[in-house]
C-alpha positions as CSV (number, residue, x, y, z in Angstrom):
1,X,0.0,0.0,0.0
2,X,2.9,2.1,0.9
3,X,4.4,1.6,-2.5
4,X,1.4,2.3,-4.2
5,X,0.9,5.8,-2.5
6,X,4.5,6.7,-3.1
7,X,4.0,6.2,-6.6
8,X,1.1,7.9,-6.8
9,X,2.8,11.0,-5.4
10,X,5.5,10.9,-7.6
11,X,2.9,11.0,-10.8
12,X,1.8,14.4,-9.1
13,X,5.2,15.9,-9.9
14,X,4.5,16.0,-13.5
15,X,1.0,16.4,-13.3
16,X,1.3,19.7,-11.4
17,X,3.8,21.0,-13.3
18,X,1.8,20.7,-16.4
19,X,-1.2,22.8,-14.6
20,X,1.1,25.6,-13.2
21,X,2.6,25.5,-17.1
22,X,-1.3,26.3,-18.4
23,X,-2.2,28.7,-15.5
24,X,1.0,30.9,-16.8
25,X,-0.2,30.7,-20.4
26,X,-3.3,31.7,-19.7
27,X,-2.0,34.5,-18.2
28,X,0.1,35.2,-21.2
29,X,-3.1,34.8,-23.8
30,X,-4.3,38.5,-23.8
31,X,-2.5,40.7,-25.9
32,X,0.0,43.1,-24.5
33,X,1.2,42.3,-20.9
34,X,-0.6,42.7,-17.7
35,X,0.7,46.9,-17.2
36,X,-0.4,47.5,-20.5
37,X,-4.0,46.4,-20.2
38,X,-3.7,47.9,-16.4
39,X,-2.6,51.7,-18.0
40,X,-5.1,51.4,-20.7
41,X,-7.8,50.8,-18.1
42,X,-7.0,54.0,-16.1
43,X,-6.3,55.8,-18.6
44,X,-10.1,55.2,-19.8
45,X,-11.3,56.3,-16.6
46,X,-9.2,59.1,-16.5
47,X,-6.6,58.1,-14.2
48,X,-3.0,57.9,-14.4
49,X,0.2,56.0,-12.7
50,X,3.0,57.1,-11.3
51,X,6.0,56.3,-12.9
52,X,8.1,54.8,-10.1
53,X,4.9,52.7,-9.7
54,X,5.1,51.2,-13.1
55,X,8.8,50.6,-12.6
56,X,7.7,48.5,-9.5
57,X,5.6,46.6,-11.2
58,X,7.4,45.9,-13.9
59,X,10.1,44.8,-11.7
60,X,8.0,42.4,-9.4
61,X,6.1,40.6,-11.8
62,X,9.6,40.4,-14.5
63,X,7.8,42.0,-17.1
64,X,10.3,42.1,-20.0
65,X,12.5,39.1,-18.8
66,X,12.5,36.2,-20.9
67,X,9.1,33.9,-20.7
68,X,10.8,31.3,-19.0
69,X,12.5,33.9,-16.1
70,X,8.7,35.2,-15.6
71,X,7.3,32.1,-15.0
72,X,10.2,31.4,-12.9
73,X,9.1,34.2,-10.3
74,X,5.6,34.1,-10.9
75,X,5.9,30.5,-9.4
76,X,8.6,31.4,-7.0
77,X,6.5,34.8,-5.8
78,X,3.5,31.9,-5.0
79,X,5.7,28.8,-3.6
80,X,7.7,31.3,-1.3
81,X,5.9,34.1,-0.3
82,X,2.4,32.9,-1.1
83,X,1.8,35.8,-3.7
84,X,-0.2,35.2,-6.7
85,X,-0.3,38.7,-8.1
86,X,-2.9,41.9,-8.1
87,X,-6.4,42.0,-9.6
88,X,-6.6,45.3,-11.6
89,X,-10.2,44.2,-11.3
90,X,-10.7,44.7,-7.3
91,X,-7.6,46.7,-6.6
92,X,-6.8,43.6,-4.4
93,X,-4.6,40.6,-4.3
94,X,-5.8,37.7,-5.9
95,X,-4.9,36.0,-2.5
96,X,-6.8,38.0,-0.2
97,X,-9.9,37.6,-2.8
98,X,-9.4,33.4,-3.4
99,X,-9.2,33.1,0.5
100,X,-12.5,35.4,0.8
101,X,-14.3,32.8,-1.5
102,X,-12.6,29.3,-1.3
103,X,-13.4,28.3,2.3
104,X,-17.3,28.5,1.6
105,X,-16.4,26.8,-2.1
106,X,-15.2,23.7,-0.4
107,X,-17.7,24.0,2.8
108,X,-20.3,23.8,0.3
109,X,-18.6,21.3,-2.1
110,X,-17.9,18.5,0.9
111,X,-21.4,19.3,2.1
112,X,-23.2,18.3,-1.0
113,X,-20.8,15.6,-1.3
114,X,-21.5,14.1,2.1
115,X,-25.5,14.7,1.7
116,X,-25.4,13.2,-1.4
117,X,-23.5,9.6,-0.7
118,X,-26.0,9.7,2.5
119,X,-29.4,9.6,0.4
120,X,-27.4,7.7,-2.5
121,X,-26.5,5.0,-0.9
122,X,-29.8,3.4,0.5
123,X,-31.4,4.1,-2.1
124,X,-29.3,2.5,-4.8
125,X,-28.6,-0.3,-2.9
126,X,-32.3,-1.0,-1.8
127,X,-32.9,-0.7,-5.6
128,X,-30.8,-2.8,-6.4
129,X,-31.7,-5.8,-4.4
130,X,-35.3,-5.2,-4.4
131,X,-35.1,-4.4,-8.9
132,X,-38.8,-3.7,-10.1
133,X,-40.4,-3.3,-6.8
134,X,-42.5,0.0,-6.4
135,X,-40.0,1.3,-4.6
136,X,-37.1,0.2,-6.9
137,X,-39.9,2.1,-10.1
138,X,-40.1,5.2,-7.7
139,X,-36.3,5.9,-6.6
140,X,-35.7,5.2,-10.6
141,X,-38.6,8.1,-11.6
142,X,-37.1,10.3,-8.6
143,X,-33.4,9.8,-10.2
144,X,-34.5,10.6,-13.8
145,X,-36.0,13.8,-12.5
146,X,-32.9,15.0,-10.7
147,X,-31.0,14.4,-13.9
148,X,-33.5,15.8,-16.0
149,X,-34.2,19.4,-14.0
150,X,-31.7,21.9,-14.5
151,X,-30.8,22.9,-11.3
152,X,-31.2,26.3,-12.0
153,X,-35.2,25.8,-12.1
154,X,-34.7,24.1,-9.0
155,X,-32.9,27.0,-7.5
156,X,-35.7,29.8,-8.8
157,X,-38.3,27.1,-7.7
158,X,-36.9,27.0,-4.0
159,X,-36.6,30.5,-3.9
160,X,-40.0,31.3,-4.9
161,X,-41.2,28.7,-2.5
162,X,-38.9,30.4,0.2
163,X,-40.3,34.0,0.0
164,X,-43.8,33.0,-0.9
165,X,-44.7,30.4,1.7
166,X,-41.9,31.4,4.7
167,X,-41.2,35.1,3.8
168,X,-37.5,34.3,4.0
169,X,-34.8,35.0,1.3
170,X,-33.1,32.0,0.2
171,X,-30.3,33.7,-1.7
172,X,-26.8,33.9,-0.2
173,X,-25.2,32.3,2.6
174,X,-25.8,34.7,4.9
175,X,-29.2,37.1,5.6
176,X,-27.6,40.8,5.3
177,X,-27.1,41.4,9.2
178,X,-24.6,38.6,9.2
179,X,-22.5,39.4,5.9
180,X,-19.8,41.3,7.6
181,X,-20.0,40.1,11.4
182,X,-17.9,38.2,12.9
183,X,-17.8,34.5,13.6
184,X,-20.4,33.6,16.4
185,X,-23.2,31.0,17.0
186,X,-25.9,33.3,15.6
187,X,-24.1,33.8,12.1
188,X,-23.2,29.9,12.5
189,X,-26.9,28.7,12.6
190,X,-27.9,31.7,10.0
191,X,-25.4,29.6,7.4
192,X,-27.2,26.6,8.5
193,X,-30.3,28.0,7.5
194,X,-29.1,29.1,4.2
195,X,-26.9,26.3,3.5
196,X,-29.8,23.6,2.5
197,X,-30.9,25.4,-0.2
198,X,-27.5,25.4,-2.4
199,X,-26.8,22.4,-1.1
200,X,-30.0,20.7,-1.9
201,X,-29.9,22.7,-5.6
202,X,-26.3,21.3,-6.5
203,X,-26.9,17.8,-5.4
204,X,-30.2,16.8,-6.8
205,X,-28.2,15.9,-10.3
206,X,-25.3,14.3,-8.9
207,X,-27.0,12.3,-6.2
208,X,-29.3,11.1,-8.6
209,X,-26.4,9.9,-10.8
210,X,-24.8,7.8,-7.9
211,X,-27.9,6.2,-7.6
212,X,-28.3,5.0,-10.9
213,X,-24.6,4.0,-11.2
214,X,-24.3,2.3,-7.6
215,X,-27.8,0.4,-8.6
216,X,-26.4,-0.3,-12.3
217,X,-23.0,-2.0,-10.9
218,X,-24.5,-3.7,-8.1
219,X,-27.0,-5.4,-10.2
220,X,-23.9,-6.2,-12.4
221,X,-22.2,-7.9,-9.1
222,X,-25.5,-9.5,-8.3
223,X,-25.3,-11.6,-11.6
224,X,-21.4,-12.6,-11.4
225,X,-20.2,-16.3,-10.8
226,X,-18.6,-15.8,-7.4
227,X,-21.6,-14.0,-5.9
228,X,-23.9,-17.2,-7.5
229,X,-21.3,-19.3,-5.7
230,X,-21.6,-18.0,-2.4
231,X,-25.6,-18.4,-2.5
232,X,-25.3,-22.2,-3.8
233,X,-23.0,-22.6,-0.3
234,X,-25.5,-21.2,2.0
235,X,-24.1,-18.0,2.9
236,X,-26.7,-15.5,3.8
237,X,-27.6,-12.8,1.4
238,X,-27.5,-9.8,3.8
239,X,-24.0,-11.1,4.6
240,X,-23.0,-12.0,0.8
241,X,-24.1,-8.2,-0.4
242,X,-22.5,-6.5,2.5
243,X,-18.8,-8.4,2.3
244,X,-18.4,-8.6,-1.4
245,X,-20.7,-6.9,-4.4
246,X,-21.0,-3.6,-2.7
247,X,-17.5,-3.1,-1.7
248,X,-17.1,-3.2,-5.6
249,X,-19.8,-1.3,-6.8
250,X,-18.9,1.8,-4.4
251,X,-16.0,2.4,-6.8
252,X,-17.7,5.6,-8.1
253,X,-18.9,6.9,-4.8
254,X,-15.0,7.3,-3.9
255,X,-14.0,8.3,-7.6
256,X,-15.7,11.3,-6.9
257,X,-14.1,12.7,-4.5
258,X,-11.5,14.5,-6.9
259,X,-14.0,16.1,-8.9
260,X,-16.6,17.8,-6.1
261,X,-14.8,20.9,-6.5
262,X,-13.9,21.4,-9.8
263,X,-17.5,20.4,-10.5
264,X,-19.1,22.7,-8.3
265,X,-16.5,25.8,-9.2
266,X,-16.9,25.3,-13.3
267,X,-20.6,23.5,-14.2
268,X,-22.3,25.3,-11.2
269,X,-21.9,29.4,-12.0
270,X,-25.2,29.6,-13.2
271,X,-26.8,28.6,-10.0
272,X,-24.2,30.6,-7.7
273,X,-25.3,33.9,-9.7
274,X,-28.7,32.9,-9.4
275,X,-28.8,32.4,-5.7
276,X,-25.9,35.1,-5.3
277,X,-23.6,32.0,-3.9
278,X,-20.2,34.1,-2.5
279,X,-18.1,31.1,-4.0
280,X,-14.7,31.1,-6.6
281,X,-17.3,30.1,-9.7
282,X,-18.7,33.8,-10.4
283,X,-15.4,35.2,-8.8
284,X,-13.9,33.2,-11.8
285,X,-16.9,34.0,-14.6
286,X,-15.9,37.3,-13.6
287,X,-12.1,37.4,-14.1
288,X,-12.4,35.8,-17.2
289,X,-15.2,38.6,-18.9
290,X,-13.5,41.4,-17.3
291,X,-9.7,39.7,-18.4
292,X,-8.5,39.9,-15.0
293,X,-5.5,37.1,-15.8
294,X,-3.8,36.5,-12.4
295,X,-7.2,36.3,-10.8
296,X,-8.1,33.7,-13.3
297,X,-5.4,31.8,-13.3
298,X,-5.1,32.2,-9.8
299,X,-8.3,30.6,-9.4
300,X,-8.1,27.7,-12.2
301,X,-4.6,26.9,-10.5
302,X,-5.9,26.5,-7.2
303,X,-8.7,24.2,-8.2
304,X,-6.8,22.4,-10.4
305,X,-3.8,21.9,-7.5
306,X,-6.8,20.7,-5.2
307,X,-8.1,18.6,-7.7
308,X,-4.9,16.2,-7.9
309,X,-5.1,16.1,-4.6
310,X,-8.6,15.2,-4.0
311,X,-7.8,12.6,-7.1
312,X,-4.4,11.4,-4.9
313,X,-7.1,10.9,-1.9
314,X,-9.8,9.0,-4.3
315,X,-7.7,6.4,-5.6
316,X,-6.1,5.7,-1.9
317,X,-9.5,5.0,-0.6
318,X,-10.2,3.1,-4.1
319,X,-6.8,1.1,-3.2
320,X,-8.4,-0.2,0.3
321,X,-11.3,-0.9,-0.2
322,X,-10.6,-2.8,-3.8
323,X,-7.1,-4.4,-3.7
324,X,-7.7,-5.0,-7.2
325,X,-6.5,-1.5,-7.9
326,X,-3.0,-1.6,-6.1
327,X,-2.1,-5.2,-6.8
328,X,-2.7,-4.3,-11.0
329,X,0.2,-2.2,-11.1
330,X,2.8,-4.8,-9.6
């Protein structure tokens, strides 16, 4: 096992290396360089720079210096001193702005997670062992209705249902006495109470996806020699599903770890604008429209980085529970 995870680590190297590589392009793919479009902007609102300011500039981010001695200190300026550059955008560093949004992007990522192997996992295994029972035909008609509604409709449904029958606002995290407070029990429950909705909005497709997966590979198991074998000696069939079909057929609930986030930050900014979510996704949407480079990359670099290492944790949790997976690369 030990072997396995050291090799796994060691295929990060490259991996992440090839993602700080793209973040750098992309902020390379606007024409001009970033104190260009920075000057440009001012200048349209009537503003200008100060000269020893430029210099600065120029100096910390090695504008001018070959491409490979920028990306050199762009990645030493973030591996040493934690500095990822300055939106023009904000007038802030992209730090200080990721670190606003990222904590409540992941709080809301492992939450949905979490909530959705929990209603998942009866269900698919219930329809799976009971297959064409009413309640086998209803969790099937309840799965194909998560996959079919765009969450979107089920975010404008909830918060129409929210205002019209509780007179509550279901948008944000927090009700607009909380935003700016501090950390206490009251703003604690007041996320609570704002939390189910997003939560309930981005998990409706994917939990009805595990469903239909973990009931599809279970049923698969069901019909396989060994499992046949172990009926024809007698062992019990609670016993027999528990100890050796399901263990296989939760493969995909654990190779999804990796891909909560990246998931939620990417395919989900149409819901986070609608319910005004204070997440990375429209913090990205907008960095991209408004070609705010460092943010963006900032952004797709940190997700990406988090990404290989929520894969890294998948496929160690894949490795014990199906020794299949580490003893195929010996």
């Amino acid at each position: 096992m030990l072997s396995y995870v050291a090799r796994r680590c060691l295929y990060m190297i490259p991996t992440l290396f090839g993602i700080s590589v793209v973040a750098f392009a992309i902020i390379q793919l606007p024409p001009g360089d970033f104190l260009t479009t920075l000057v440009s902007r001012m200048e349209n609102q009537g503003e200008r720079m100060d000269e020893a300011q430029l210099a600065a500039l120029r100096e910390r981010y090695g504008l001018g210096d070959p491409i490979v001695q920028q990306y050199l200190k762009w990645m030493g300026n973030i591996l040493l001193h934690g500095d990822f550059g300055q939106s023009f955008e904000y007038s802030k560093t992209v730090s200080s702005l990721v670190m606003d949004r990222l904590p409540m992007t992941i709080v809301l990522a492992v939450t949905t997670l979490l909530l959705g192997w929990v209603i998942a996992f009866p269900i698919g295994l219930y329809s799976a062992v009971r297959q064409y029972s009413p309640g086998d035909y209803l969790a099937t008609t309840v799965g194909f209705l998560g996959l079919a509604i765009p969450n979107f409709m089920i975010a404008l449904i909830l918060m129409y249902l929210g205002y019209s029958l509780f007179g509550m606002s279901v948008g944000g995290l927090f009700s607009p006495e909380f935003e700016d407070a501090a950390w206490n029990l009251g703003k604690l429950l007041d996320l609570l109470a704002h939390l189910w909705v997003p939560v309930v909005v981005l998990g409706t497709a994917g939990t009805a996806g595990l469903i239909r997966i973990l009931r599809a590979n279970l049923l698969d198991e069901l019909r396989k020699p060994y499992v046949v074998a172990a009926r024809a000696r007698g062992m019990g069939e609670r016993r027999l599903v528990w100890r050796y079909p399901l263990r296989v057929a939760l493969n995909p609930f654990v190779s999804t770890v990796g891909w909560v986030l990246p998931g939620l930050v990417s395919g989900e900014v149409i819901v986070s604008q609608v319910l005004s979510l204070p997440t990375t996704g429209p913090l990205l949407l907008g960095a991209l429209r408004s070609q705010d480079m460092y943010l963006a990359s900032s952004i797709i670099l940190i997700v990406s980085v988090l990404t290989v290492i929520g894969t890294l944790l998948s496929d160690i949790l894949l490795a014990w529970l199906d020794p299949r997976v580490r003893l195929g690369q010996r």
